[in-house]
C-alpha positions as CSV (number, residue, x, y, z in Angstrom):
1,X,83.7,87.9,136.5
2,X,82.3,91.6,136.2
3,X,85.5,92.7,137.9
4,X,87.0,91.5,134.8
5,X,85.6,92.4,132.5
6,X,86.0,95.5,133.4
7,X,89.7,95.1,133.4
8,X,89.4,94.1,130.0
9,X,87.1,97.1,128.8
10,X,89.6,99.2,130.6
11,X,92.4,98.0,128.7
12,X,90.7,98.1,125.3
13,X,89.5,101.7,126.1
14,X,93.7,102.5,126.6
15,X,94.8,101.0,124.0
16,X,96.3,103.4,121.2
17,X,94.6,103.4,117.4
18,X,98.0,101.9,115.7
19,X,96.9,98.7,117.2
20,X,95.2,96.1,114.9
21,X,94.0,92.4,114.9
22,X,97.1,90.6,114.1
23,X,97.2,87.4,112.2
24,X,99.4,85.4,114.5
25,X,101.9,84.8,111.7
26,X,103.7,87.9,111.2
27,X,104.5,86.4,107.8
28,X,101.0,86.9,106.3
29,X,100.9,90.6,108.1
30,X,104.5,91.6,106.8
31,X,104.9,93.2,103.3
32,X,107.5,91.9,101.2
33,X,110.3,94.6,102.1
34,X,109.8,94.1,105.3
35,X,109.7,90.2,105.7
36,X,113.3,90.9,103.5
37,X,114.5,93.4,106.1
38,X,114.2,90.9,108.8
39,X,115.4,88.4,106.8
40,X,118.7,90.5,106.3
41,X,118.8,91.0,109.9
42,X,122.7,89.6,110.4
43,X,123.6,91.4,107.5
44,X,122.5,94.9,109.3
45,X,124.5,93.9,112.8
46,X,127.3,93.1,110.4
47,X,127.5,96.2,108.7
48,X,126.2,98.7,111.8
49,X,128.6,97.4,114.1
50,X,131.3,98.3,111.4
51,X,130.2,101.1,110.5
52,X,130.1,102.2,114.3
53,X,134.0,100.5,115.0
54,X,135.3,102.6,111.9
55,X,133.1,106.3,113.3
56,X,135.4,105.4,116.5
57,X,132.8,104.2,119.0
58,X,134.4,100.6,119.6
59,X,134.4,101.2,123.4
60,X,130.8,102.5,123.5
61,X,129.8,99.4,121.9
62,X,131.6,97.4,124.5
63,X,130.2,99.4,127.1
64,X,126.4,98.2,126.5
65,X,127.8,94.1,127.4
66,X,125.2,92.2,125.5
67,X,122.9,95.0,123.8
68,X,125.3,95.3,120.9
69,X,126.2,91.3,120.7
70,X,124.1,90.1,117.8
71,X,123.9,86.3,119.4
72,X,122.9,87.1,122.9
73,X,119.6,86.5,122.4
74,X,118.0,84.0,125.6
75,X,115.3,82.2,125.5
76,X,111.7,82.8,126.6
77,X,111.6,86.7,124.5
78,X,108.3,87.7,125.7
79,X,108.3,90.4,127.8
80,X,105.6,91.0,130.4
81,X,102.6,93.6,129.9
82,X,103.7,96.8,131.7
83,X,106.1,99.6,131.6
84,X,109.4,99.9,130.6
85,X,112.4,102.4,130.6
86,X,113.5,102.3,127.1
87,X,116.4,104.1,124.7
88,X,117.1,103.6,120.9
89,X,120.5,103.5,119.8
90,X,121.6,104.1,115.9
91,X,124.1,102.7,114.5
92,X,125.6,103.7,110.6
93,X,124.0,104.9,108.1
94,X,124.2,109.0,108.7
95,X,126.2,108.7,111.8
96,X,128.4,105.9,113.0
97,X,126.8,106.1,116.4
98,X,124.2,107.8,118.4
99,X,122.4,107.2,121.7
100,X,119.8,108.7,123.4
101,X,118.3,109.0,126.7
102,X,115.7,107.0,128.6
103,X,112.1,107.3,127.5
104,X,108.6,105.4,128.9
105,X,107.5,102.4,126.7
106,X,104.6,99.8,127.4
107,X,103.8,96.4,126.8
108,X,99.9,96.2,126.6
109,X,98.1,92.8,126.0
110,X,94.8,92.9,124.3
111,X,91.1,91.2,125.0
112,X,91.8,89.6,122.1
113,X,95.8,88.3,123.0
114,X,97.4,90.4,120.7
115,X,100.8,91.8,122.4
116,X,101.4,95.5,121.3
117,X,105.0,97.4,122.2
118,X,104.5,100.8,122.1
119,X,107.4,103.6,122.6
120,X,105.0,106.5,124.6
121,X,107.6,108.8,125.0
122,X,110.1,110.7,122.8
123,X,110.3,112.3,119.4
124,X,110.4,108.8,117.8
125,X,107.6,106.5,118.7
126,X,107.1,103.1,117.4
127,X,104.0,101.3,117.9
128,X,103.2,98.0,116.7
129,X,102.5,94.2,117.4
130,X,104.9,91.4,118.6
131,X,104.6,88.1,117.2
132,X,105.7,84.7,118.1
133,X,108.7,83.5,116.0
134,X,111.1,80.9,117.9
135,X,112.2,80.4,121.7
136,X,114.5,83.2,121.5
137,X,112.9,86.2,119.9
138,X,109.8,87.9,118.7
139,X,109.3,89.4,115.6
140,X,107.6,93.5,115.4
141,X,105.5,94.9,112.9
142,X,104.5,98.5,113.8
143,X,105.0,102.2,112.2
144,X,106.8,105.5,114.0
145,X,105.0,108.6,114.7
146,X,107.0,111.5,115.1
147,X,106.6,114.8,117.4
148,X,103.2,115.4,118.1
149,X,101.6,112.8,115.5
150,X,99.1,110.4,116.6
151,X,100.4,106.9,116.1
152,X,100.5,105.3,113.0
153,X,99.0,101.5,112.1
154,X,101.8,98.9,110.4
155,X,100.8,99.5,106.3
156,X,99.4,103.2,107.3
157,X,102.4,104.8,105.4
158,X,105.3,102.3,104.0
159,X,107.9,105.3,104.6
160,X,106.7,105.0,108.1
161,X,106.5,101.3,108.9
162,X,109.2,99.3,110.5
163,X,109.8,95.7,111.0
164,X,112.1,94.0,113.6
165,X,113.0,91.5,116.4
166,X,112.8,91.2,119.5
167,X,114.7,89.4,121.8
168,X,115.6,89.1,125.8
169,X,119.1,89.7,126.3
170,X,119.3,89.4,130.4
171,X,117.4,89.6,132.9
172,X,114.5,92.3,132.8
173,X,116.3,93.2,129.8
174,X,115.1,93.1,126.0
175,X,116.0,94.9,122.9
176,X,114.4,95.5,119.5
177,X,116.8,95.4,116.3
178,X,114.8,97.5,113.9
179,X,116.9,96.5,110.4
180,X,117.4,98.9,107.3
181,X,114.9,101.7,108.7
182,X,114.1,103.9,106.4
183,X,115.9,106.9,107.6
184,X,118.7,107.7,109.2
185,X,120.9,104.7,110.2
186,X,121.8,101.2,109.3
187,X,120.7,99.5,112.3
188,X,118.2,101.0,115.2
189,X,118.2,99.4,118.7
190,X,116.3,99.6,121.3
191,X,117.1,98.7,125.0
192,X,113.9,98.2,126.9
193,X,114.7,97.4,130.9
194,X,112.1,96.7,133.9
């Protein structure tokens, strides 16, 4: 028993200041524009994809097999607490098509069974909770620091929050379909791998 809670102590102690109690329905914690954004989800695939097809990147699209296939979603979404390679892809908006390299995220669970997906590494790092929604996704509700920042909390800054889904998509494979983001691109993805 004390050996455990320890564990827990030591996990509350790491666990970054953008995290907060979260409802269990992301519905109540959502603001409006955002519960819309993921609403409007297919819409985004729809038009990113297209957008990224017309900029010429067709084959790097098929290249990624299921990242990039809005219905590929499998059941059981949750990933497991623990670190993750991860990249974010962007698609339309102010470029048809950009990807960038591998950087460190974690899944951290809380004392109090929150589940927090944070992006540790990089110039753009989200941070935010993951909610049940159905067998085959997740929904996220966090904010993006950039550079140097400290992490933000979901409702810290509206131009910083960011609302999504995630989903599995094979095996020790997820990715998280940020819609509409406020800057840059139509569609943001990110490929999270054990």
């Amino acid at each position: 028993m004390r050996e455990r809670l320890l564990l827990m102590a030591a996990i509350a102690a790491a666990l970054p200041l953008s995290a907060h109690a979260a409802s269990g329905d992301w519905r109540k914690d959502a603001v409006q524009l955002d519960r819309r954004r993921i609403e409007r989800l297919d819409q985004a695939w729809t038009h990113a994809l297209d957008e990224a097809r017309q900029g010429g990147h067709a084959r790097d699209l098929a290249a990624q097999g299921a990242l990039f296939k809005p219905n590929a979603a499998l059941k059981r979404p949750q990933p497991a607490p623990g670190t993750y390679r991860c990249r974010t892809f962007k698609l339309g908006g102010n470029l048809p098509y950009v990807a960038y390299g591998w950087f460190t995220c974690r899944v951290e669970l809380t004392p109090g069974g929150d589940m927090i997906l944070r992006k540790i590494t990089g110039s753009q790092r989200q941070s935010g909770n993951l909610y049940p929604d159905s067998p085959r996704r997740q929904v996220f509700l966090g904010a993006v620091a950039w550079g140097s920042e400290k992490p933000l909390a979901y409702r810290q800054d509206v131009e910083r929050d960011q609302a999504g889904v995630l989903e599995r998509i094979g095996q020790n494979r997820w990715r998280l379909a940020l819609p509409y983001p406020k800057q840059e691109s139509t569609l943001d993805v990110i490929e999270l791998r054990r």
